[in-house]
Every structure is written in C-alpha cells, then in structure tokens.
C-alpha positions, 0 to 999 in steps of 0.5 A: 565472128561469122557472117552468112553471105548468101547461102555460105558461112564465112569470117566477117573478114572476107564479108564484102559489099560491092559500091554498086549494090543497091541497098548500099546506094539506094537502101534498095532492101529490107531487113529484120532484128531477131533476138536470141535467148539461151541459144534459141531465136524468139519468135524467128519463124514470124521475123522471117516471115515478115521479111519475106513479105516486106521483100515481096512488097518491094517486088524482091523475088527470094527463090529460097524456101523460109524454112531453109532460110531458118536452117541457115541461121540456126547453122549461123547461130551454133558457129558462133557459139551465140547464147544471148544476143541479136541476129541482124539480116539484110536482103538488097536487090542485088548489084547493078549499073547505078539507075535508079530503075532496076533488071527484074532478073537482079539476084539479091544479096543476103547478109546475116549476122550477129549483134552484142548482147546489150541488157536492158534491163535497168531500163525496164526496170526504172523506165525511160523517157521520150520526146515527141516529134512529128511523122514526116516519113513515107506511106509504106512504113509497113514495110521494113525497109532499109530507108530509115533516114528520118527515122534515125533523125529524130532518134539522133533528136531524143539522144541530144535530148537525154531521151530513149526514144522520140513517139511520132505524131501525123495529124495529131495521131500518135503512129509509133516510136522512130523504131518502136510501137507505142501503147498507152494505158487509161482506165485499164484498157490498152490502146495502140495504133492499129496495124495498116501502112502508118506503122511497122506491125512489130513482132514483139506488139504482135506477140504482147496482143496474143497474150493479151487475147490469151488471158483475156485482157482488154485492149483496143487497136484504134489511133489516138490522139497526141492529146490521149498520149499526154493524158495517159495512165501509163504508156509504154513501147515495145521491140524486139531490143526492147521488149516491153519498155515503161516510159515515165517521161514524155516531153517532160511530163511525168507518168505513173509517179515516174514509175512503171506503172501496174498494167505495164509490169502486168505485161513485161511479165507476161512476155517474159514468161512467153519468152521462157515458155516457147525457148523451153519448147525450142530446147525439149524439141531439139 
C-alpha cells in the first residue's frame, strides 16, 4: 500500500506519527472519506472542500492549494492501482510539546490513504436496522473533527444491539446518525434536518438534494421530532459508505412492511445513475 504523508508518496511501512502530534493526542484535526468508483473519486472537489472549511473553522492554516491537493491524490490513487474503494485523509495540527494550548506557527500534518472496498449492496438492497439514542455531543458537529468518542459509543451501542446504525435525538430532534444523516418520508415529501451546527452537512445528502431539486421532487429541510420518525412512511440514511441506505427497523419497530420502500428506491437509483454519469464525465475528460 502507499500512503501520502504530506507532499511525499511513500510505503505504508515508512508512514509514522510522532507521540506528541496533536491529533493523536488531542484529536486536534479533521478528516474526509472519499469514495472511489471505476478509478475516479465522486464527489472529490466538494469532499476537499469541506475539509478545508472544517480545517479553517478550527484555525488550521493549509498554505496548499485545493486543486494541488486533489493532484496529490489523484497521483495517490493511480499508485495504488486503486478501482473501487475509499480514500481516508487526516489533516492535525502538527507536533508540539503536550499543552493543550497550541504555537499558531505549528505546520500541520497530512495523511492519505486508501480503504477496502467493502460492498453494500445487500444492505440496500434488503435494508437495515437502527436504534435510538440521545445526541449528547458538542455544538460544532459541522465541523468534521477527529473527536468522534461519543460517536463511536453509541455506534458500539447499535452493534451490540444487531443494529446498523444508532439516529441521534437532542430535545426530541432527530439530528442525524452517529456517522450518517438521516431522512425520513410522509406523504410523499422528504424531510431531513436542516444544515446548521447540530449535523455534519453530508456530501452524499448534499448531492441526493441536488437531484431532488433537478427533478423537482419535494422535500423540506426543517427538524423533526422523534415522534415523526416513529411514524414515518420510510426513513432512510445516506453516506458516503453508505449511499443511500433503507432502514426497516427503528427501535424494533418495522417500516415499509420491513422493506425499502417506493421513494427510497426512487433515490438509490437516482444517486447511483449521478455516480455513473459524473465518473463517465471524469473518464471522457481524462
């Protein structure tokens, strides 16, 4: 495997992290998934972008172009030969003596590299199930931080309950999943949280409402209750992992006749014809 470690290309073998750099004692950093589809990574200009805006809203200073980055990458992805899969892209603040304030002359610290493929497919196919469990994490959850503790707490939940994923509530307002947004469906209208500081504005839901407003379907981006979700026609998530995932179970309760409903077949096709249409695109330009 090869990794990029800042601006060099090198064996995972030789990538190291020093014990006083700050995202591994702090989780001082952000990071992005990009999915890679047929060679080409979806999506990858608006995933870097919010890397640098998450990077910005933590006062990381990145001196290196976007588009350079996505160069690097693109260099990243032909070395390892890579067809389908993930990137994973880790920005810290850099190394320093342990305080937890920190020198606004730190250089941060890049990492880059590839994840399995790992299909989904039976899952979206057949749906999934989710728990509940109540948002206790902090105020900025728009920003993709490296501080995911309570995140990966209440996933750990959903496992050791046989569950995909678990739907956050904060008084009685569904936010979004523990890595995942989360949409439901009555009456034939979509609803999901709007995009402020409760949730991370997923690429994967920014690019589903795209194609909701192409094709001039309905959907509102206003909070719903717990109370809505129970009572939903269907309810879905989407990810970057995960695309857009049915969920048939919620707390034990069954939706859709324990099916993936109408609207949310409506949208797996619609996003995975987007996939094929903008990696075709990709594909003609190179």
């Amino acid at each position: 495997m090869k990794v990029l470690m800042n601006d060099e290309i090198i064996n995972r073998s030789e990538a190291k992290v020093d014990i006083e750099d700050r995202g591994y004692q702090f989780g001082d950093g952000v990071y992005e998934v990009v999915n890679i589809y047929e060679g080409i990574p979806f999506t990858l200009k608006e995933h870097i972008a919010r890397l640098y805006r998450s990077s910005m809203e933590i006062g990381i200073q990145l001196t290196e172009q976007p588009e350079q980055l996505c160069n690097r990458l693109l260099e990243l992805i032909k070395a390892n030969s890579m067809t389908n899969g993930g990137l994973y892209l880790q920005i810290s603040r850099g190394v320093s003596n342990r305080t937890h304030h920190y020198d606004q002359t730190l250089t941060p610290q890049f990492v880059a590299y590839p994840l399995p493929y790992k299909s989904v497919l039976d899952a979206q196919t057949n749906g999934v199930e989710a728990i509940t469990a109540e948002d206790l994490r902090w105020l900025r959850c728009d920003i993709k931080s490296l501080n995911l503790l309570y995140n990966i707490m209440v996933k750990q939940k959903a496992s050791e309950a046989g569950a995909f994923e678990s739907i956050l509530i904060r008084d009685g307002i569904v936010t979004e999943g523990s890595s995942s947004n989360i949409f439901i469906v009555k009456d034939g209208i979509l609803q999901t949280h709007p995009a402020n500081n409760l949730i991370l504005n997923g690429i994967t839901r920014t690019k589903l409402l795209e194609i909701m407003n192409k094709n001039g379907w309905k959907y509102k981006l206003e909070p719903f209750y717990k109370e809505d979700l129970m009572e939903a026609d269907e309810v879905f998530l989407t990810s970057t992992t995960s695309e857009v995932m049915p969920i048939i179970k919620i707390d034990g309760i069954t939706f859709s006749q324990a099916k993936p409903g109408p609207f949310t077949r409506k949208f797996q096709t619609a996003f995975r014809e987007a996939v094929k249409s903008e990696t075709k695109s990709t594909t003609e330009k190179a």
